[in-house]
VEXLUM-283652 format. One line per 4 residues: for each residue x, y, z negated of C-alpha. Coordinates in steps of 0.25 Angstrom, whole numbers, plus 5000, padded with zeros to 4 digits. Last residue first. Layout:
BEGIN
X Y Z  ...
END
This chain:
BEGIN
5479 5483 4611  5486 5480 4600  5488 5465 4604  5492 5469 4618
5503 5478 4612  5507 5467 4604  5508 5458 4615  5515 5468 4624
5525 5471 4613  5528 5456 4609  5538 5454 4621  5547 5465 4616
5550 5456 4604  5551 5445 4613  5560 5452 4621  5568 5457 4610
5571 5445 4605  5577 5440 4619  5585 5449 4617  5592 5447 4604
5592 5432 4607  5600 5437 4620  5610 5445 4613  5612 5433 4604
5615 5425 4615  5609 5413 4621  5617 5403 4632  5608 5398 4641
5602 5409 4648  5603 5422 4640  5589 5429 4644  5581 5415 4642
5589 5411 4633  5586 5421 4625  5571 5421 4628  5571 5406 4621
5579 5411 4611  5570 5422 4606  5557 5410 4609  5564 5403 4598
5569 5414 4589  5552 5420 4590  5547 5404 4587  5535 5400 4594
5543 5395 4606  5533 5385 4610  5541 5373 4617  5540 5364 4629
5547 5351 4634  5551 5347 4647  5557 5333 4647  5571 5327 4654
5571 5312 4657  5581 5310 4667  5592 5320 4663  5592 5319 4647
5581 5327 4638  5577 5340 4640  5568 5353 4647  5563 5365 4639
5550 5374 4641  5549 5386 4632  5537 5390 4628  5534 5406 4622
5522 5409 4617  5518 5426 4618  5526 5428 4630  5534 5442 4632
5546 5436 4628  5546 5427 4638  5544 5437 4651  5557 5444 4646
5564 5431 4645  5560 5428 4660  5562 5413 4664  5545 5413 4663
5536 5402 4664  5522 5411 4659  5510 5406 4655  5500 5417 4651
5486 5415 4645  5476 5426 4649  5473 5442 4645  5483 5445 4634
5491 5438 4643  5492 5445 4654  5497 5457 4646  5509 5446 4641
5512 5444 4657  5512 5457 4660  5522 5461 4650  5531 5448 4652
5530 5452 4667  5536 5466 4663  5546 5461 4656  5551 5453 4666
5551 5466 4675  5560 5474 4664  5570 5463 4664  5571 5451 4674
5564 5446 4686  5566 5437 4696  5556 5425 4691  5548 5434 4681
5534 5425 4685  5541 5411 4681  5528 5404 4682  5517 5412 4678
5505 5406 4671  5491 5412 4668  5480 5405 4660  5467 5412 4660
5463 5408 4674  5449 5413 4677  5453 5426 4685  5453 5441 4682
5456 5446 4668  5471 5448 4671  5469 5452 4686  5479 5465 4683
5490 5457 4674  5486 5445 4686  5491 5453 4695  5504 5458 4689
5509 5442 4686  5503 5439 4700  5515 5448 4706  5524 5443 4696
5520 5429 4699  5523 5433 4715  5535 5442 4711  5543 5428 4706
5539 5420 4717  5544 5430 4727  5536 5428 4740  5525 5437 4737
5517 5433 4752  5507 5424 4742  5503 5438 4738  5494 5440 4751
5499 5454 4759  5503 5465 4757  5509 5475 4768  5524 5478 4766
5529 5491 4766  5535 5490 4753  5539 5474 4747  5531 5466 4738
5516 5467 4746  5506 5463 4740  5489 5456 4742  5478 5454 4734
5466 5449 4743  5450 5452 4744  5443 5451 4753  5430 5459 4755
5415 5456 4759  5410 5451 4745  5412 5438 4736  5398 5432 4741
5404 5432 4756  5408 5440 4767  5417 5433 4778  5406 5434 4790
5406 5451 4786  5420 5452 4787  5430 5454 4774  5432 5468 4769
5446 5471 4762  5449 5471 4748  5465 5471 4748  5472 5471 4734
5485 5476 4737  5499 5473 4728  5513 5482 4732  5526 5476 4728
5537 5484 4726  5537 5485 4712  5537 5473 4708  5547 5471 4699
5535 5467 4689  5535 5480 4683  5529 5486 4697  5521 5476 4699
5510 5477 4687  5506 5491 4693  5504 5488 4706  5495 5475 4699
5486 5488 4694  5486 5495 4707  5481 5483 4716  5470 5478 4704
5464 5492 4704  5466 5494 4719  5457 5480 4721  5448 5483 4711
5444 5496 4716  5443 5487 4730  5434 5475 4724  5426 5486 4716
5423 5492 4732  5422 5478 4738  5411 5475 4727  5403 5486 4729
5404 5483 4745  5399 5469 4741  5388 5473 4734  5383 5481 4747
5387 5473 4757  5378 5460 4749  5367 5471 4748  5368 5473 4766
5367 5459 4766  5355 5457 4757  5347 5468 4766  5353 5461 4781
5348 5448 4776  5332 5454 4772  5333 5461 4785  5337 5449 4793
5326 5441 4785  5315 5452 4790  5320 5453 4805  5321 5438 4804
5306 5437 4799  5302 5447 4809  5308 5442 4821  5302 5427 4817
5288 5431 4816  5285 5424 4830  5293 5413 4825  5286 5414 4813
5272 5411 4818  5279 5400 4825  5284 5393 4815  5271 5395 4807
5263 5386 4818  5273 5375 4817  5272 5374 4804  5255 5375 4806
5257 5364 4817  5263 5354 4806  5255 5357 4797  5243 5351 4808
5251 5341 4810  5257 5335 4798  5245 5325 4798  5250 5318 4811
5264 5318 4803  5278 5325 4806  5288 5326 4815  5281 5336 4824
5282 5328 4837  5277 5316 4831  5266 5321 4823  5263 5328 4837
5261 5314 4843  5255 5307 4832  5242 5318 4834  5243 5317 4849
5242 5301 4849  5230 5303 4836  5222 5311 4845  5225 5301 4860
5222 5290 4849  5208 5297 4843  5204 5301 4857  5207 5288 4863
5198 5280 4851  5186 5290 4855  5184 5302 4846  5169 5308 4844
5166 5295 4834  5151 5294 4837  5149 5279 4834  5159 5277 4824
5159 5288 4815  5143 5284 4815  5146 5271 4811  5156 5276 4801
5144 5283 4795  5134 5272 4797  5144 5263 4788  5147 5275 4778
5131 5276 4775  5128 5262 4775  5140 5260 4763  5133 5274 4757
5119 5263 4758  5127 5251 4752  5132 5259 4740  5118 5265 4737
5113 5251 4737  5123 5246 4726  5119 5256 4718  5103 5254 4718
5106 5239 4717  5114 5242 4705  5101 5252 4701  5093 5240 4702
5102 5229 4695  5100 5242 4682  5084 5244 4685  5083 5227 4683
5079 5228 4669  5071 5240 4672  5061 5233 4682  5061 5218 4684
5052 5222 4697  5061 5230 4704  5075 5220 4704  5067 5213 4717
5066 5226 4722  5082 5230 4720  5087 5217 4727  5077 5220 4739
5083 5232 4741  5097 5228 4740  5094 5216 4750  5088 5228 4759
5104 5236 4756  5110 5223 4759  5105 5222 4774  5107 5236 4775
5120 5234 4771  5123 5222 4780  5117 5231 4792  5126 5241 4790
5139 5232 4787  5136 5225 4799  5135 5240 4806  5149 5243 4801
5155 5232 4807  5149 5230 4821  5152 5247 4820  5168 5245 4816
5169 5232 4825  5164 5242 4836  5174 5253 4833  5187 5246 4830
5195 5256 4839  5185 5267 4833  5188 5263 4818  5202 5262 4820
5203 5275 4828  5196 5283 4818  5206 5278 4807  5217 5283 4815
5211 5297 4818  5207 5299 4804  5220 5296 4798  5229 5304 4809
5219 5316 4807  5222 5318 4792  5227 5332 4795  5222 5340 4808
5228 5340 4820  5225 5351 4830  5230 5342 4842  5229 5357 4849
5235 5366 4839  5247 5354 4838  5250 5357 4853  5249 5371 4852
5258 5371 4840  5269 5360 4848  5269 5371 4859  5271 5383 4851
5282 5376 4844  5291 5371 4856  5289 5385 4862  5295 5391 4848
5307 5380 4847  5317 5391 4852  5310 5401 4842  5310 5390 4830
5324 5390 4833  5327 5404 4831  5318 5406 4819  5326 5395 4812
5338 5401 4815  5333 5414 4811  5327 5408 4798  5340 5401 4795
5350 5413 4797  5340 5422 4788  5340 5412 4777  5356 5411 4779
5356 5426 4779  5348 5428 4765  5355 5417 4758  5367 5425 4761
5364 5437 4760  5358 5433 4744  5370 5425 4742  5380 5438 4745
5372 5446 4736  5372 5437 4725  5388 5437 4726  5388 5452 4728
5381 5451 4714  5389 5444 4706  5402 5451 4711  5395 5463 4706
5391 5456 4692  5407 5450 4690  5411 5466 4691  5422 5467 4702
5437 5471 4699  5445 5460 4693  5437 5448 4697  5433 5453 4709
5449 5456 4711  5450 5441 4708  5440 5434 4715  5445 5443 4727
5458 5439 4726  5454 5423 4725  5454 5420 4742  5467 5427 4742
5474 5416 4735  5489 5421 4728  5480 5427 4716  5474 5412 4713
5486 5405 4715  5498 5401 4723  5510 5396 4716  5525 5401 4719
5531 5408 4710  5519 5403 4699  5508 5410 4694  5499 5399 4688
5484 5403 4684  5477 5394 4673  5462 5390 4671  5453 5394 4684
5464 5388 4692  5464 5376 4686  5449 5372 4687  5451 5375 4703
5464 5366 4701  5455 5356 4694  5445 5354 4704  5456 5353 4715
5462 5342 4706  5450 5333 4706  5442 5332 4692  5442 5320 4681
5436 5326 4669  5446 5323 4656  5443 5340 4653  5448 5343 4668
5456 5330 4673  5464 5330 4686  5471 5318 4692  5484 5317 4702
5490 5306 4709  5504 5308 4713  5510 5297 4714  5516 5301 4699
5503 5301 4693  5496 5314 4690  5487 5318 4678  5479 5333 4677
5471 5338 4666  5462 5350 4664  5458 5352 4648  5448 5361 4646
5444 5368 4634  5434 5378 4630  5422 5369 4628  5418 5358 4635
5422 5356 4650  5409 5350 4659  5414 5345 4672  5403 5349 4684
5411 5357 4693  5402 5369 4690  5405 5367 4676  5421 5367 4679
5418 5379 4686  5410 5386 4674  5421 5382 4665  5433 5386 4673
5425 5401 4672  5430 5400 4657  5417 5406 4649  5421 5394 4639
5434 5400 4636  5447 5392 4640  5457 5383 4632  5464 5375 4643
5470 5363 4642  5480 5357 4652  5485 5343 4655  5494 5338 4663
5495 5324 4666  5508 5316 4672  5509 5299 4678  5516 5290 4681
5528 5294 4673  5546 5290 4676  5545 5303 4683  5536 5314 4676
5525 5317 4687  5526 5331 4692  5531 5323 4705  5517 5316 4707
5513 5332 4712  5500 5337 4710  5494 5348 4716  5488 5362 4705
5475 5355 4698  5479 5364 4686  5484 5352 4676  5495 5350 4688
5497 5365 4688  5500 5365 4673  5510 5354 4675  5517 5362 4687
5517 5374 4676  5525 5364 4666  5533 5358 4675  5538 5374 4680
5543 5376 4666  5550 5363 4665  5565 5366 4660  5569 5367 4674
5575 5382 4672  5574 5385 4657  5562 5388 4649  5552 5397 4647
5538 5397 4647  5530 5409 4642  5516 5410 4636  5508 5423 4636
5494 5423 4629  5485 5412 4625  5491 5397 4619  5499 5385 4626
5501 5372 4622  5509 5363 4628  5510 5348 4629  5520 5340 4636
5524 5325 4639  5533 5320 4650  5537 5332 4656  5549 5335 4665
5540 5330 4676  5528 5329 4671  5524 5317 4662  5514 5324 4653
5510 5337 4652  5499 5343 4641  5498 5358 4643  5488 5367 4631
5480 5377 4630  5481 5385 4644  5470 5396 4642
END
């Protein structure tokens, strides 16, 4: 609920701040005293746009700021989460400054925000239900939010959803494979042709390396075999010195055993270093490839790498990729047959969830239409006729709210057809008209602040009374602001503020007072009946109003 209001430098403002407590709140006040100055300033703290001429002339600057004392499980808190600003505990302060060139500031707990943030957030803490504001129950595209909110369970509005992702991953997965299917089937010759060109190379990994270092050693062949048979020969030459070297050791006998078995060692080294030169030697002189064939091999080899986008050694995996892609394009009926079937299962389980919801959406529907019927009548608007129209949306609108829209609509004068309730042209009859829909929709919607402006304009008597009454039931569910000129819709409020203007011409001030005092409010609600001048016939009855004002709340506390 709304807390508290802090205004300064508005207007007729310079310095305000007003507390505000649960239940049924009326403003009153004469004409121009500042009534509506004090919703603007609530609209500016909403995000509502702002207007450089709110701002107190002879200021440079005007704030609002509105507390809000919600409970944790608030959906404002889960959104505020998802936008990444962290709000502690159960309070939240939104605040909003404007100078007078019209530059404007939005502040949600002392975090800086843009102003479209801080309208969203606004709308999720206060309705207002002016003459002539637009709102959530005037928008179409949040009827159905409502009606769901009203008639369909939270796990069956759950579910739908689930069902609708499911469809819908399944159908872009099918739309994927078929295009990819399709142009794999243009590119089919393309890959048939590069397989039995990759079949032939036959490639095989680490051939680059072996190739390469085969073509140095053959291109520097014969420096390779004058170079390795030198190093034959030397061996050999040391391998007789190392002979010579271990029978000279023979006759010291053990002493020496330790220099022979180095000697030993050594030779063993020098015959596997024999052993590797005669097999190179061999490589050399009975190679199979000749230095053409090795560079006519590693050309065809680069030149697949190139046309493949990928390494010499990537070949071979290469040709196996290629390989399975044609293997599916032969399967590719079967496996589009079998993913088609798979789309057409989930959709037909979507169709089926959202047909139980369409049906609770239309029981809701006449429930929520017969209901508001009932509230018009009393609100001198008898005539009027209220539809809730649930009608079936084509198949490319569907979505993961269902296959219907939804869309409240009315019709104020017989033998007209309804239509949207922005078409209400009366002022008056469009907040009494929201004032019935919301005593229906009272659980439904984040908003737990309420406020009518002037919702009895052109009424009087038993009707007014009749708004008071519904009023006061509204607020045994949510917080109630009401700017009412209506004595009866005054006496039914359980705090009572009157707004006042004075001060000399130039430099006038609103100011605000709690009427916590029964003879105060009683001459408030006189004046109100009386007009200026208050008699004693009018105190009497505006006694009786208030009097009469405390049934509905005493009856609500019984109950």
């Amino acid at each position: 609920m709304l807390a508290n209001l802090s205004i300064k430098n508005i207007v007729l403002i310079d310095q305000l701040s007003i507390p505000f407590e649960s239940g049924f709140s009326a403003l009153t006040g004469e004409t121009g005293a500042g009534k509506s100055i004090l919703l603007d300033s609530l609209g500016l703290a909403l995000g509502a746009r702002s207007d450089s001429g709110l701002v107190r002339r002879g200021e440079d600057k005007a704030s609002v700021t509105a507390t809000f004392d919600l409970s944790p499980d608030h959906p404002v808190f889960n959104y505020l989460q998802e936008q990444e600003i962290d709000v502690d505990g159960s309070e939240l302060i939104v605040r909003r400054t404007l100078t007078k060139d019209g530059r404007s500031k939005a502040y949600i707990n002392d975090e800086p925000v843009s102003a479209a943030l801080l309208k969203r957030v606004g709308a999720l803490l206060v309705e207002i239900h002016g003459q002539f504001d637009t709102h959530q129950l005037l928008d179409s595209k949040y009827h159905r939010g409502l009606l769901d909110e009203y008639g369909v369970p939270q796990e069956k509005q759950g579910a739908l959803s689930k069902a609708w992702d499911t469809w819908h991953e399944r159908l872009i997965a099918f739309e994927e494979k078929r295009a990819a299917m399709e142009k794999a089937r243009e590119d089919e010759e393309y890959f048939r042709s590069a397989l039995e060109d990759l079949d032939r190379l036959s490639p095989e990994e680490g051939e680059e390396e072996k190739l390469s270092s085969l073509r140095e050693r053959l291109m520097k062949r014969e420096q390779f075999l004058d170079g390795l048979n030198n190093a034959s020969s030397g061996i050999a030459e040391i391998e007789s010195l190392m002979g010579n070297v271990w029978r000279a050791l023979e006759p010291i006998g053990n002493e020496a055993s330790s220099i022979q078995s180095a000697v030993d060692s050594a030779n063993a080294e020098l015959q596997e270093a024999s052993h590797q030169i005669s097999s190179i030697l061999s490589d050399l002189e009975n190679n199979e490839y000749s230095l053409t064939e090795i560079d006519d091999r590693l050309f065809a080899l680069k030149n697949q790498a190139r046309k493949h986008d990928c390494s010499v050694d990537e070949l071979s995996m290469k040709r196996d990729e290629i390989a399975d892609l044609l293997s599916a394009i032969e399967d590719q009926d079967d496996t589009l047959h079998a993913l088609e079937k798979e789309v057409s299962q989930v959709r037909e389980s979507y169709k089926k969830i959202a047909e139980e919801v369409r049906q609770l959406r239309q029981k809701a529907a006449k429930e929520v239409a017969g209901l508001v019927m009932q509230e018009l009548a009393p609100l001198k608007l008898d005539k009027a006729r209220f539809v809730v129209g649930v009608e079936p949306k084509e198949e490319s609108a569907w979505n993961a709210n269902g296959m219907d829209s939804v869309q409240f609509l009315i019709a104020t004068n017989p033998g007209t057809e309804p239509g949207p309730l922005n078409k209400v042209t009366s002022g008056g009859e469009m907040a009494r008209f929201m004032l019935a829909l919301k005593v229906v929709l009272a659980e439904v919607g984040a908003a737990g602040t309420l406020v009518f402006d002037e919702v009895d304009t052109g009424i009087g008597g038993a009707t007014a009374s009749a708004v008071g009454e519904r009023l006061s039931r509204l607020a045994s569910k949510c917080q109630i602001l009401v700017v009412t000129h209506s004595p009866q819709v005054a006496a039914m409020a359980s705090h009572h503020l009157i707004v006042s203007k004075g001060g000399n011409e130039g430099a006038f001030k609103t100011s605000i007072d709690r009427l916590s005092e029964h003879e105060k409010r009683q001459e408030e609600i006189a004046r109100m009946l009386s007009g200026a001048e208050i008699t004693v016939e009018a105190r009497a009855a505006a006694g009786k109003l208030i009097e009469a004002g405390k049934k509905p709340q005493n009856q609500k506390s019984a109950a």
